[in-house]
SEKE-466654 format. One record per residue (C-alpha): residue in one letter; x, y, z. Coordinates in steps of 0.05 Angstrom, whole numbers. Layout:
! SEKE-466654
<atom aa="A" u="X" v="Y" w="Z"/>
...
//
This chain:
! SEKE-466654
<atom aa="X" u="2475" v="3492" w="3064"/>
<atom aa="X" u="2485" v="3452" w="3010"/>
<atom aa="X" u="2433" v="3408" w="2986"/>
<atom aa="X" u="2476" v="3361" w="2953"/>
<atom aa="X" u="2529" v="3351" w="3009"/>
<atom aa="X" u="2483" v="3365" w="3071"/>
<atom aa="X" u="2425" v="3334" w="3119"/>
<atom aa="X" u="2385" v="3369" w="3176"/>
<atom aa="X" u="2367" v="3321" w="3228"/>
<atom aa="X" u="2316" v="3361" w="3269"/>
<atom aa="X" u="2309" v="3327" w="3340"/>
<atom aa="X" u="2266" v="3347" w="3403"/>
<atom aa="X" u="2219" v="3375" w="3353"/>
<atom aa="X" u="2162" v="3354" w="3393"/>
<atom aa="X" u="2178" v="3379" w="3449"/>
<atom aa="X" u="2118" v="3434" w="3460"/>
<atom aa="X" u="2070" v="3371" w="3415"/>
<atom aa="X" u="2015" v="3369" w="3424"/>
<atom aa="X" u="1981" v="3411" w="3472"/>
<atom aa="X" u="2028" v="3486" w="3449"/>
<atom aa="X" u="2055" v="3473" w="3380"/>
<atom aa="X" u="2046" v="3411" w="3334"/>
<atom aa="X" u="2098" v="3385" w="3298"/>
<atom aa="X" u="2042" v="3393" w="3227"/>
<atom aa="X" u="2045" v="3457" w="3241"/>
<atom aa="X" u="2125" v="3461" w="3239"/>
<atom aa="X" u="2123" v="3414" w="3176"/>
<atom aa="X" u="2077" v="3463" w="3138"/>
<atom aa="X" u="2113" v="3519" w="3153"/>
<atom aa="X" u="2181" v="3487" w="3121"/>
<atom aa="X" u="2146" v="3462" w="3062"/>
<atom aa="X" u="2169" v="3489" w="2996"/>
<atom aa="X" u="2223" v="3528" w="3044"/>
<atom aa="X" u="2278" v="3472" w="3056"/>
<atom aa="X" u="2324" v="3451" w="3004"/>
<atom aa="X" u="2362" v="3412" w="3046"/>
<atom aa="X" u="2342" v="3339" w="3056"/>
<atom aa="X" u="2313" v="3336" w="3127"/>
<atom aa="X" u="2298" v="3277" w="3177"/>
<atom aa="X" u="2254" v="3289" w="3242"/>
<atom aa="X" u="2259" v="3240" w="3290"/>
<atom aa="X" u="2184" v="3231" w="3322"/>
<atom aa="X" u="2178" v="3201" w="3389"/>
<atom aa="X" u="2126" v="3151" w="3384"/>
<atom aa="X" u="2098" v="3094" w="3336"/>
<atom aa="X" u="2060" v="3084" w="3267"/>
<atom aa="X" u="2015" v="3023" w="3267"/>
<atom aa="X" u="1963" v="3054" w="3212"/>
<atom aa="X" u="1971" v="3130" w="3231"/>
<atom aa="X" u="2026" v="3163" w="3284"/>
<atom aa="X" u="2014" v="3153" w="3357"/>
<atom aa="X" u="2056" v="3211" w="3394"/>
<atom aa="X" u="2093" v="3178" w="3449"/>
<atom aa="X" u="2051" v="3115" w="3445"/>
<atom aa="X" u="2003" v="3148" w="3495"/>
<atom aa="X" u="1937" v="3122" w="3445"/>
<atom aa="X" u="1919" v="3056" w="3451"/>
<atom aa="X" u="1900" v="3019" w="3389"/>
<atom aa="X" u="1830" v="3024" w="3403"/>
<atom aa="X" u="1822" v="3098" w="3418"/>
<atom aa="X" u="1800" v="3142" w="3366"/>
<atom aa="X" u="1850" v="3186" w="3328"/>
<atom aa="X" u="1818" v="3258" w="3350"/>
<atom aa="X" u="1843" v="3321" w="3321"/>
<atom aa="X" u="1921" v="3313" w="3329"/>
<atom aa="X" u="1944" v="3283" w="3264"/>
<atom aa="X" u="2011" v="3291" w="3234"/>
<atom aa="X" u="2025" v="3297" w="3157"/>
<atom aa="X" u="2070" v="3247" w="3134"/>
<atom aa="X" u="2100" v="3264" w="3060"/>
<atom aa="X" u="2121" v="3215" w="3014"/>
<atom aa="X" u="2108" v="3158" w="3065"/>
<atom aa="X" u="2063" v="3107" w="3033"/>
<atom aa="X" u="2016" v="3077" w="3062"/>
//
């Protein structure tokens, strides 16, 4: 693919998140491997860190499952 002409828009890539494979671990593994500009489309909400399928209330602690967002500021 082109860089310059193309765009990966990677969708249901949480399907097996959290509990069999974690959508970190999918970023990670693209790093430094993807020249194309890519978009992933993450079901849930950011209100100061992401909340997978908005099943964490506000006032629940984050736990373990956190998700690496690059280039997003804060």
């Amino acid at each position: 693919m082109d860089p310059g002409r193309a765009f990966v828009f990677l969708t249901r890539g949480t399907i097996f998140a959290p509990a069999a494979y974690r959508v970190s671990a999918l970023l990670e593994q693209m790093m430094g491997k993807t020249q194309v500009p890519s978009v992933l489309f993450y079901p849930g909400s950011w209100s100061g860190s992401l909340n997978y399928m908005s099943l964490r209330s506000d006032e629940e602690p984050l736990g373990s499952y956190r998700v690496k967002i690059y280039g997003r500021e804060s």
